[in-house]
LUMPAVEX-31338 format. One record per residue (C-alpha): x, y, z; residue in one letter. Coordinates in steps of 0.001 Angstrom, whole numbers, plus 500000, padded with zeros to 6 digits. Layout:
<rec xx="X" yy="Y" zz="Z" rest="a"/>
...
This chain:
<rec xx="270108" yy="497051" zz="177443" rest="x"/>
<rec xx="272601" yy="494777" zz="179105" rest="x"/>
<rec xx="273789" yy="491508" zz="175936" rest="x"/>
<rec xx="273061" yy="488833" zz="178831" rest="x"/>
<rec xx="271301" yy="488587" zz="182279" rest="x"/>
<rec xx="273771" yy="489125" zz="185127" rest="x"/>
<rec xx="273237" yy="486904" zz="188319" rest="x"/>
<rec xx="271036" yy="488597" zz="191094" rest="x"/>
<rec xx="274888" yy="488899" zz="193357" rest="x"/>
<rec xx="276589" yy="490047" zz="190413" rest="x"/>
<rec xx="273763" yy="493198" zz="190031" rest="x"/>
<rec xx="273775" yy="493414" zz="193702" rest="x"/>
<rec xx="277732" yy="493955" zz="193475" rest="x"/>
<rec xx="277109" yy="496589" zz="190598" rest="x"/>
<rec xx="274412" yy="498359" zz="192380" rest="x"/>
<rec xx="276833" yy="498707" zz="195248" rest="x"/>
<rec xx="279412" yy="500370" zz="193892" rest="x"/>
<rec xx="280923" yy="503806" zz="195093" rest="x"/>
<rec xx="283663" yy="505699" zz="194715" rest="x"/>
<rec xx="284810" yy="508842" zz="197045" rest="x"/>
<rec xx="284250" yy="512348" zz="195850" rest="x"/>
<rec xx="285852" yy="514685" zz="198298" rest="x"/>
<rec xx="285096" yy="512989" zz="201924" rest="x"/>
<rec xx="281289" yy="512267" zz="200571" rest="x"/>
<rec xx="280731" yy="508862" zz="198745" rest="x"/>
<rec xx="278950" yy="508767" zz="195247" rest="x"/>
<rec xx="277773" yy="506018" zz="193100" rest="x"/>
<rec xx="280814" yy="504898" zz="190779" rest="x"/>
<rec xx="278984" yy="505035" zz="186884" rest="x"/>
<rec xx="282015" yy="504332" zz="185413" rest="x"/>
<rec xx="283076" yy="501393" zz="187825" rest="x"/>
<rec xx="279787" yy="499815" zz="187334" rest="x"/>
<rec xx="279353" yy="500167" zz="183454" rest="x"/>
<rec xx="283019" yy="498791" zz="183077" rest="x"/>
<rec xx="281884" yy="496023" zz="186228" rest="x"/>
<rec xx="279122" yy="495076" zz="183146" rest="x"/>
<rec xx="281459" yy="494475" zz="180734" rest="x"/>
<rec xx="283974" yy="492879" zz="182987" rest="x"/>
<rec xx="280972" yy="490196" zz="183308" rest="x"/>
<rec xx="280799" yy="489865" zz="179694" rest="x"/>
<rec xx="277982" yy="491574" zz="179106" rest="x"/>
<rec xx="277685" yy="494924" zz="176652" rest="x"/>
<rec xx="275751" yy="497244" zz="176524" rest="x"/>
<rec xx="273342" yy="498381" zz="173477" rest="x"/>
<rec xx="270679" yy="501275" zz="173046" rest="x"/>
<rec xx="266993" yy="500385" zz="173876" rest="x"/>
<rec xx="265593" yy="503802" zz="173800" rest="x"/>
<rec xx="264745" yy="507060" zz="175737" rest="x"/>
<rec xx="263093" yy="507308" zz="179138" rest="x"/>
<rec xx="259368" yy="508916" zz="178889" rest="x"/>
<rec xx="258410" yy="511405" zz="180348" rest="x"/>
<rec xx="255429" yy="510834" zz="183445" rest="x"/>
<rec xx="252963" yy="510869" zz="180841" rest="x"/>
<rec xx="254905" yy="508124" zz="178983" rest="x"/>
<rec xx="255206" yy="510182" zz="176139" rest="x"/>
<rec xx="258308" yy="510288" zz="173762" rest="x"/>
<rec xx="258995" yy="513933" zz="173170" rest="x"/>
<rec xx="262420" yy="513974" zz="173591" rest="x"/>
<rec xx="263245" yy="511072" zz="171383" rest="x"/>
<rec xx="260677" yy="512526" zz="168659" rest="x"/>
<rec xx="262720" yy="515922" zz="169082" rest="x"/>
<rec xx="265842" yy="514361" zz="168315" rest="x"/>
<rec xx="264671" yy="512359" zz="165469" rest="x"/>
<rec xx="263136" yy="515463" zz="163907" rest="x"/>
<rec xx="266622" yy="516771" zz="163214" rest="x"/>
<rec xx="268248" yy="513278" zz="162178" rest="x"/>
<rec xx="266617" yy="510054" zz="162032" rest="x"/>
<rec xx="270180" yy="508504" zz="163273" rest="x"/>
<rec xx="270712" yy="511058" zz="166157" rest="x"/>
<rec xx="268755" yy="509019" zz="169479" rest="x"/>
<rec xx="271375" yy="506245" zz="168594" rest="x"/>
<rec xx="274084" yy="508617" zz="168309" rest="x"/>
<rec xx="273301" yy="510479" zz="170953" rest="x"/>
<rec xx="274064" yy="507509" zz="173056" rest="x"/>
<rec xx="276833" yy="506192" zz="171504" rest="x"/>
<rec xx="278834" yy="509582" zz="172554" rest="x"/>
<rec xx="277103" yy="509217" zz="175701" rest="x"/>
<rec xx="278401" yy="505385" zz="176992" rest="x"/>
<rec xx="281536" yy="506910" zz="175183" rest="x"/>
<rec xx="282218" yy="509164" zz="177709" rest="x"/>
<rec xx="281137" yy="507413" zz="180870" rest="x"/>
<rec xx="283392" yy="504590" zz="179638" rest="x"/>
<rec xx="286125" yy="506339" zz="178656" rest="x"/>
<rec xx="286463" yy="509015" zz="181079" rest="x"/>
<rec xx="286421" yy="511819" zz="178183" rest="x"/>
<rec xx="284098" yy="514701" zz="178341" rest="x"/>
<rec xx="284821" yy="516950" zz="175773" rest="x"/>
<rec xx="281727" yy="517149" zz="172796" rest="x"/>
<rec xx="284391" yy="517401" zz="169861" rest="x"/>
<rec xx="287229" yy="515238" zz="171231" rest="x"/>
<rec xx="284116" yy="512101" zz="171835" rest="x"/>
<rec xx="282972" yy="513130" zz="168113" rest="x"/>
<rec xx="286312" yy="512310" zz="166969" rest="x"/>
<rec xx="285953" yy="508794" zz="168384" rest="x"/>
<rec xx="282883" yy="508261" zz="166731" rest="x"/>
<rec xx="283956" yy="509540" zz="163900" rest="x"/>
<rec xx="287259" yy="506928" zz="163711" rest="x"/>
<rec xx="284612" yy="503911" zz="164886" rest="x"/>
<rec xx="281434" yy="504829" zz="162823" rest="x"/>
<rec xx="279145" yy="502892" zz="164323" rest="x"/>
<rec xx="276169" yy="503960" zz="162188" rest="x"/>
<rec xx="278296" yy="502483" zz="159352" rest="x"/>
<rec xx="278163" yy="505446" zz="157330" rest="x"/>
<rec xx="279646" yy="505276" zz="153675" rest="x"/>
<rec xx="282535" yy="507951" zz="154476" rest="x"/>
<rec xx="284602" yy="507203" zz="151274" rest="x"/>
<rec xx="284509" yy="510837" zz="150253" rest="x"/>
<rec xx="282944" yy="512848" zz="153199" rest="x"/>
<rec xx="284291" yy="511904" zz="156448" rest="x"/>
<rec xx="282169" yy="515135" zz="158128" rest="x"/>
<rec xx="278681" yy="513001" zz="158842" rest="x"/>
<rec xx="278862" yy="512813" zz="162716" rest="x"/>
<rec xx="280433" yy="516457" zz="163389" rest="x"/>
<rec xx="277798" yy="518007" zz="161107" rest="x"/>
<rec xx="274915" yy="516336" zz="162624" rest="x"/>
<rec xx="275604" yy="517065" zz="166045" rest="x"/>
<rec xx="276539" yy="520882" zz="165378" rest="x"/>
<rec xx="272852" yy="520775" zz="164102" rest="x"/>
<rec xx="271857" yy="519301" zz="167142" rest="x"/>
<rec xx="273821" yy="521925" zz="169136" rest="x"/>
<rec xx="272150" yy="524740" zz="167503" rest="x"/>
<rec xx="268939" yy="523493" zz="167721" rest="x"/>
<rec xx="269255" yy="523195" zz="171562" rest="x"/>
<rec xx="270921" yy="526414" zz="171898" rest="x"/>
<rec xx="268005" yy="528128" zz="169971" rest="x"/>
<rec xx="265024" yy="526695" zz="171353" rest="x"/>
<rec xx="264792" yy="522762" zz="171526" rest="x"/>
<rec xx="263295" yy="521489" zz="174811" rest="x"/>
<rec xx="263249" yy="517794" zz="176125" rest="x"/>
<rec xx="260068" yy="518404" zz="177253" rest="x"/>
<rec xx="258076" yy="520375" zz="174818" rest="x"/>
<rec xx="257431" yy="519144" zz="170980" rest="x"/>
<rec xx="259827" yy="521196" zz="168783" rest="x"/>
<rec xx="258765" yy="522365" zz="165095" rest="x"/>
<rec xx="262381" yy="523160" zz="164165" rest="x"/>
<rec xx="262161" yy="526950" zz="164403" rest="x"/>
<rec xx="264584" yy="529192" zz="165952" rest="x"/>
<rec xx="263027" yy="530214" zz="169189" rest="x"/>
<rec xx="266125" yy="532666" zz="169673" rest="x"/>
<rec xx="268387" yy="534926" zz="167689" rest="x"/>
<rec xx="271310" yy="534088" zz="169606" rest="x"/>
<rec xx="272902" yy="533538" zz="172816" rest="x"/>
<rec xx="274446" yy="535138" zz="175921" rest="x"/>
<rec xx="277927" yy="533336" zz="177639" rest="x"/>
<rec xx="278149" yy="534783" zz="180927" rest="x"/>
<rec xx="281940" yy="533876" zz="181825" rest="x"/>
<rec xx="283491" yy="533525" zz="185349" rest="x"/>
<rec xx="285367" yy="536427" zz="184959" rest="x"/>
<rec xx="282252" yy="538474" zz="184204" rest="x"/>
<rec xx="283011" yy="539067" zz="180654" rest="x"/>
<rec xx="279845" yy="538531" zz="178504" rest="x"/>
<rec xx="279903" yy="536935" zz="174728" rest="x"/>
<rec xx="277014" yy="537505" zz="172691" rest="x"/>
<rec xx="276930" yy="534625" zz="169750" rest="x"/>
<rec xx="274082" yy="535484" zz="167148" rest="x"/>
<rec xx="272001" yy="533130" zz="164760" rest="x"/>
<rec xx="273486" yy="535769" zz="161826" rest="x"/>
<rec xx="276676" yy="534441" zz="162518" rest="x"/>
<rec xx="275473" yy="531031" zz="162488" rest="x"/>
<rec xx="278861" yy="529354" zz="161755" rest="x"/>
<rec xx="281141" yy="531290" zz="164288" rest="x"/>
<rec xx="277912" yy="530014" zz="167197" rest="x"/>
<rec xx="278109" yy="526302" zz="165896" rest="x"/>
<rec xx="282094" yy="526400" zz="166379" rest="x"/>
<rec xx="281864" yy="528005" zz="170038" rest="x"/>
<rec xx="279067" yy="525489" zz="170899" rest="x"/>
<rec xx="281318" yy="522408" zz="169203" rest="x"/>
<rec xx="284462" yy="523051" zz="170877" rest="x"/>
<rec xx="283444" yy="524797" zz="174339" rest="x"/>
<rec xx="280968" yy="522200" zz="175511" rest="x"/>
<rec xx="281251" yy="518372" zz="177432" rest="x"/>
<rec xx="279285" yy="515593" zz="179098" rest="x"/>
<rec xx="278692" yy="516202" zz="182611" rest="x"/>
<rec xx="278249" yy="513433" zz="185161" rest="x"/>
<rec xx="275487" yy="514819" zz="187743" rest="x"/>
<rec xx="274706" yy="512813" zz="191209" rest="x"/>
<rec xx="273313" yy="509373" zz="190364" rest="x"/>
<rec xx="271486" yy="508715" zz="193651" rest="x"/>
<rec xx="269461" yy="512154" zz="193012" rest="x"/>
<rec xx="268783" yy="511614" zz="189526" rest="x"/>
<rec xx="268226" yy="507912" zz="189926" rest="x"/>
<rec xx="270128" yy="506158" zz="187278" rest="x"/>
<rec xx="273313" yy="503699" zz="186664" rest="x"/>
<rec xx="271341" yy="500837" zz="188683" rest="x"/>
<rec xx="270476" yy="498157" zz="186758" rest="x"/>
<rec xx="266930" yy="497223" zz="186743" rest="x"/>
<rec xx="265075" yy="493733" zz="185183" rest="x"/>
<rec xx="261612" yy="494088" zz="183358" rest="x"/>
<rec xx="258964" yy="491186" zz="183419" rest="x"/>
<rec xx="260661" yy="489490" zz="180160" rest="x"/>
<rec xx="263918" yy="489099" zz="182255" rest="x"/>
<rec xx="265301" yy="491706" zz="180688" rest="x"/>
<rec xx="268132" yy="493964" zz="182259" rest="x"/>
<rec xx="268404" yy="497304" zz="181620" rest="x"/>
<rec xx="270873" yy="500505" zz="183291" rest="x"/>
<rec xx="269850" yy="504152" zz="182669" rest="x"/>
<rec xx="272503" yy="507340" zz="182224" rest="x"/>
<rec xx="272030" yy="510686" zz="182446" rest="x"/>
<rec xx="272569" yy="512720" zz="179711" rest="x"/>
<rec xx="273868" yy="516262" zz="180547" rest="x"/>
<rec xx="275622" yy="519211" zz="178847" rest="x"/>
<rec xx="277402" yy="521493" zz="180306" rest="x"/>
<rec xx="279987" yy="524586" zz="179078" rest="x"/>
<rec xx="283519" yy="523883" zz="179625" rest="x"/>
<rec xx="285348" yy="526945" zz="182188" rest="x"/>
């Protein structure tokens, strides 16, 4: 949700915005979320998208494994869009240094990398956006296919060495905004001005 309601030029001008990729154009995220705040308006989280049923699994999924983790979710999300890093464990770091949950880390610094290894191994062993989850392992393990062919098998036994590969080997990816349909900002009937992002994980190669 955007702090304060942008003139309908200035969301026009945002909406507009493209950068090249290659000789094809594609909408600029990053120019228009830093556009925002260049209009002195930030940017706070309002919630998850429904599904077409309007129903809130993925949000309920998320909050089934930390109360905390829709909000940090997103954080590390605008984080990278905003910042231009990718990387899962580098963007944790940041979080980690700016807390903004507010977490009491006197003695145990560890909060935000802890909760989203836990989130990592519940989507590598079963958790679905769009199915309810009951926090049960759905898989022993996983296969890594790599581009050389080579395949790494990482198994639930080993449940540490898995959470390590998954924290340090994955990053945000930025898929095509025009097919996906988000980073346009959109008013509801309040007035209200909102811009969606797409939240994607992919492996690093």
């Amino acid at each position: 949700k955007l702090s304060k309601s942008l003139t309908s030029k200035q969301i026009a001008e945002i909406n507009g915005l493209m950068e090249m990729h290659g000789s094809k154009p594609r909408v600029d995220v990053s120019g228009r979320l830093a556009k925002i705040q260049e209009y002195g308006a930030e940017l706070s989280f309002a919630g998850l998208q429904p599904n077409d049923k309007g129903q809130q699994i993925f949000a309920e999924n998320l909050v089934l494994v930390d109360s905390l983790m829709p909000e940090i979710l997103s954080w590390l999300l605008l984080k990278s869009y905003t910042s231009g890093e990718k990387k899962l464990e580098v963007l944790t770091r940041m979080i980690t240094e700016e807390n903004p949950m507010k977490f009491s880390m006197t003695v145990n610094k560890n909060h935000y990398e802890a909760k989203i290894k836990r989130l990592l191994m519940d989507f590598a062993l079963g958790m679905l956006p769009s199915q309810p989850y009951n926090a049960q392992d759905l898989a022993s393990g996983i296969l890594v296919v790599k581009s050389s062919g080579e395949i790494d098998c990482y198994h639930v036994l080993y449940r540490e060495t898995l959470q390590e590969y998954l924290f340090h080997d994955l990053k945000f990816e930025t898929p095509s905004a025009s097919r996906h349909n988000y980073a346009c900002i959109r008013e509801d009937d309040q007035g209200n001005q909102y811009i969606a992002l797409n939240l994607q994980l992919r492996f690093i190669v």
